[in-house]
BAZA-202881 format. One record per residue: residue number from 1; z, y negated, x of N, C-alpha, C, CB in turn. Coordinates in steps of 0.02 Angstrom, whole numbers, plus 50000, padded with zeros to 5 digits. Glycine has a CB too. Layout:
NUM,Z,Y,X,Z,Y,X,Z,Y,X,Z,Y,X
...
! end
This chain:
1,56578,46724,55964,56646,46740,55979,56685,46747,55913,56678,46686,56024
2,56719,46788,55903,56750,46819,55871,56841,46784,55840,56743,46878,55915
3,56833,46732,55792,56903,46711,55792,56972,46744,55808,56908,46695,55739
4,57007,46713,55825,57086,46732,55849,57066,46798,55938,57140,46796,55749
5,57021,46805,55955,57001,46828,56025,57034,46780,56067,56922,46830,56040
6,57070,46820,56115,57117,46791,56175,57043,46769,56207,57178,46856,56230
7,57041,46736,56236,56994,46703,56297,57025,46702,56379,56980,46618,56275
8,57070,46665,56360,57105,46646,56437,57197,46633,56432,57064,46558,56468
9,57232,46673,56463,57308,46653,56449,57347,46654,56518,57346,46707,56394
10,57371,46586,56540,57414,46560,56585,57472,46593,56584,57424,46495,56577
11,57505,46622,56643,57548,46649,56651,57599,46613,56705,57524,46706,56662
12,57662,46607,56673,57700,46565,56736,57693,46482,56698,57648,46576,56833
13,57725,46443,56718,57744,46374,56689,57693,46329,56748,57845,46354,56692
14,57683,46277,56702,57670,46225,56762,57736,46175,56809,57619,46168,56724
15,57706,46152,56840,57773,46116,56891,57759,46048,56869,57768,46123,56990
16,57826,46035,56874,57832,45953,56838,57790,45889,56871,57916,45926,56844
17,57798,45904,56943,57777,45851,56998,57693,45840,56987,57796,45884,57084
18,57667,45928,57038,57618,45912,57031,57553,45968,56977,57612,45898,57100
19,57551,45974,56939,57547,46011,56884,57501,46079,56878,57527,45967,56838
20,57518,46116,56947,57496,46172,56956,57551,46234,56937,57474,46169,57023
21,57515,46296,56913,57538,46337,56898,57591,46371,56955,57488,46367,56876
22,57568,46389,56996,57589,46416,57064,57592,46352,57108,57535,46474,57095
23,57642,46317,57124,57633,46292,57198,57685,46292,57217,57604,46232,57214
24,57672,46241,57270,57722,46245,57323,57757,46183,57368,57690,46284,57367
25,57771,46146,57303,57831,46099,57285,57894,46124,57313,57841,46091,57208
26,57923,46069,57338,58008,46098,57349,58051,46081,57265,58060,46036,57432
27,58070,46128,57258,58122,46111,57198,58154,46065,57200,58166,46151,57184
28,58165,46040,57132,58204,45964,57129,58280,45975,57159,58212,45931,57038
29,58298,45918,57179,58376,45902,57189,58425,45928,57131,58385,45822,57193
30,58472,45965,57139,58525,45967,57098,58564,45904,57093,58565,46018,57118
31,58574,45882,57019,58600,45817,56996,58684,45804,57044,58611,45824,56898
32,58696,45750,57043,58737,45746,57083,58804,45745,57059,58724,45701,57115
33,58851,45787,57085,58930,45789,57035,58952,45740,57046,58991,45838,57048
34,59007,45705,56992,59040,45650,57002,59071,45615,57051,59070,45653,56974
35,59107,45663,57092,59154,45627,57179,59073,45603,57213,59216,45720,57258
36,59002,45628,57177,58953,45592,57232,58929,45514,57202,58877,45646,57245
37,58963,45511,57142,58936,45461,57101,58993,45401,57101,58919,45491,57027
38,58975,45316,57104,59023,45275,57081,58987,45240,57007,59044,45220,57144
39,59056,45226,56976,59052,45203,56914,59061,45135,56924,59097,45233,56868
40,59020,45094,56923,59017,45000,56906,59064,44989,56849,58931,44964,56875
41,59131,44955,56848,59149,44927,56785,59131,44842,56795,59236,44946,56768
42,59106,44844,56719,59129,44751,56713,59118,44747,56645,59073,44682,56759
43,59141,44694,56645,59158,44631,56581,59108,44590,56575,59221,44580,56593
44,59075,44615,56508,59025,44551,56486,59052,44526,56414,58934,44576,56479
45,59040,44454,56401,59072,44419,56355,58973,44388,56317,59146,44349,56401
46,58927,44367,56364,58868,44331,56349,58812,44355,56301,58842,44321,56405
47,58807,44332,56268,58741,44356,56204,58790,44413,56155,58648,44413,56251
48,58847,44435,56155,58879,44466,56107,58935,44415,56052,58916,44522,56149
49,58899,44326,56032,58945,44303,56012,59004,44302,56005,58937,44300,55990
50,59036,44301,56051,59118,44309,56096,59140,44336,56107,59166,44296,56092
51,59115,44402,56087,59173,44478,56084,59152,44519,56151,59156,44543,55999
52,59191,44529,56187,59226,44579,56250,59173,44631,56251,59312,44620,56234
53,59143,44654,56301,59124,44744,56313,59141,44761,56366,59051,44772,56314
54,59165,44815,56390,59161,44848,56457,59103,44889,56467,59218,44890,56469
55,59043,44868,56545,59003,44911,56529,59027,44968,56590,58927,44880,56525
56,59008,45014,56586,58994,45082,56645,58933,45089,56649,59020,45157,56629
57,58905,45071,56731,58848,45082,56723,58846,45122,56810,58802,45008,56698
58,58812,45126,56824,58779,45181,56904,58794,45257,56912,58817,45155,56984
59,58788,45277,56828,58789,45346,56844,58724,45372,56809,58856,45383,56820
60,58705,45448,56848,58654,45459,56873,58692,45545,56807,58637,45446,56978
61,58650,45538,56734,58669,45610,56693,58601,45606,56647,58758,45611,56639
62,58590,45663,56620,58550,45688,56568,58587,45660,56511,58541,45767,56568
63,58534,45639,56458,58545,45605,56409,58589,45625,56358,58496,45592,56389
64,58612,45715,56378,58654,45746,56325,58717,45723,56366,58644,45836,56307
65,58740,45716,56422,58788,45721,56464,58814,45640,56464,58762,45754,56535
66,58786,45592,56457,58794,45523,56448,58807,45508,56385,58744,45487,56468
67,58795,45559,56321,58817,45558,56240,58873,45586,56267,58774,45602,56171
68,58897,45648,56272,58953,45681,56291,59022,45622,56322,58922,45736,56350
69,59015,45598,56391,59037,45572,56435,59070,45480,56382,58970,45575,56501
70,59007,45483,56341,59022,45405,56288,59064,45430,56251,58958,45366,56235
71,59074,45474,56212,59127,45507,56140,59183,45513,56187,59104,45598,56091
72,59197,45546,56247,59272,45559,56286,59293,45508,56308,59275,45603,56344
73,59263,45445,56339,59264,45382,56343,59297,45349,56289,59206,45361,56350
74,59275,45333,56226,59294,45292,56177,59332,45330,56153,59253,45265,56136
75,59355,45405,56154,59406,45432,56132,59478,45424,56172,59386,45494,56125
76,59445,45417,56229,59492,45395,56291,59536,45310,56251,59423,45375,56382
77,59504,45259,56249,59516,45190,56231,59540,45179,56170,59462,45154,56236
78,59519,45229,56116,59528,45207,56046,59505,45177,56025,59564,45189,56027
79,59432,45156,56052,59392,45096,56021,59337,45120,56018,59387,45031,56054
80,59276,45076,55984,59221,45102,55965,59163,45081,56035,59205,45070,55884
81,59108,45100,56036,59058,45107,56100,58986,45121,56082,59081,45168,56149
82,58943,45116,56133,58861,45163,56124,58853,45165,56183,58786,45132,56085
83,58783,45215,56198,58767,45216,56244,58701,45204,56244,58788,45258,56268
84,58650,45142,56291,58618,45116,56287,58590,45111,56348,58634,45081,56257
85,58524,45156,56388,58461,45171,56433,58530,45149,56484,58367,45120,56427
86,58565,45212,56501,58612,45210,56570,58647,45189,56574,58603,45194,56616
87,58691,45146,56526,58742,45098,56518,58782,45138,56441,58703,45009,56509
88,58843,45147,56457,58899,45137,56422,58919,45074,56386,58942,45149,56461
89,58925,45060,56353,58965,44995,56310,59032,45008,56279,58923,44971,56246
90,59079,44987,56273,59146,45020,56239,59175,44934,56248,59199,45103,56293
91,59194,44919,56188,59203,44885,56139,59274,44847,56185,59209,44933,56061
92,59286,44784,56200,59368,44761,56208,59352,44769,56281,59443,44814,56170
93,59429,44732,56304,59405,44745,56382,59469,44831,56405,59431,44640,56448
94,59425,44869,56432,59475,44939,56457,59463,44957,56521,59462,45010,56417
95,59443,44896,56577,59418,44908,56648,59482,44956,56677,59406,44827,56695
96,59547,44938,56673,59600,44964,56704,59608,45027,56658,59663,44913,56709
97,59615,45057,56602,59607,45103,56576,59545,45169,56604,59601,45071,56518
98,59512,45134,56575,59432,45152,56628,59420,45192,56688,59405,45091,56660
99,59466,45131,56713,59458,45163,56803,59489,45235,56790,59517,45111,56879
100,59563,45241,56808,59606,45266,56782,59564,45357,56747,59635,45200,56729
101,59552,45353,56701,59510,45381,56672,59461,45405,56700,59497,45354,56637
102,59408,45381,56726,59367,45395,56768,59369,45420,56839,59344,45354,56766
103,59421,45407,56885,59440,45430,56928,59462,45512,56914,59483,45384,56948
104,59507,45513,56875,59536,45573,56844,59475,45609,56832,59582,45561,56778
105,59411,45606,56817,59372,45641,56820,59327,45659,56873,59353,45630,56783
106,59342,45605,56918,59323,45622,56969,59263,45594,57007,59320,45675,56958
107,59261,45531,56978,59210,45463,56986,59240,45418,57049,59211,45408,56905
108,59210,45386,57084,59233,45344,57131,59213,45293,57079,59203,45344,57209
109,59261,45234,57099,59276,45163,57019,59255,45096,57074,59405,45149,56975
110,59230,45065,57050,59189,44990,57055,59216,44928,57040,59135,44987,57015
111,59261,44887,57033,59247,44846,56975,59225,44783,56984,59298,44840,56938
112,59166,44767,56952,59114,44701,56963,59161,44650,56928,59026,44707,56920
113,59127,44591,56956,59137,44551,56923,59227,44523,56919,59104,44577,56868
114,59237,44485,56886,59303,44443,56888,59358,44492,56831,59284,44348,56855
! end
């Protein structure tokens, strides 16, 4: 055989589920818009040697959309934040800010805890 000779070339993508070229999978769910989503607020004070966080956590985004959603957030508060495997952190307590905020976008609001 003859180097750089095509042999065999796949046409069409494989499917994520079950990893055939052609099948016949139902397509995934479209992600769910915000009025389908609620946002958990609470207040943790424990293992951050005394200092305040608000977390946001039970929303359901792609990892560019949860960077996105953290920068408008802490731009929202004026304070600093990360975002950490599904959880928001933002710095101080801004549950009532938060809500507020979040509603306006169009989140149903939670708030855990005391």
């Amino acid at each position: 055989m003859r180097p750089g000779k095509l042999v065999y070339q796949e046409f069409g993508e494989r499917c994520p589920s079950c990893g055939l070229i052609h099948c016949t999978c139902s397509p995934p769910a479209p992600p769910p818009t915000p009025a389908q989503q609620t946002a958990r607020l609470l207040l943790e004070r424990k293992g951050r040697g005394g200092k305040t966080v608000t977390l946001i956590q039970g929303l359901v985004h792609t990892e560019n959309e949860f960077k996105t959603l953290t920068q408008k957030v802490k731009q929202h508060c004026g304070s600093g934040g990360a975002y950490k495997e599904g959880t928001i952190e933002i710095q101080g307590d801004h549950r009532d800010r938060l809500a507020i905020y979040l509603q306006s976008l169009g989140y149903r609001i939670r708030k855990v805890g005391g």
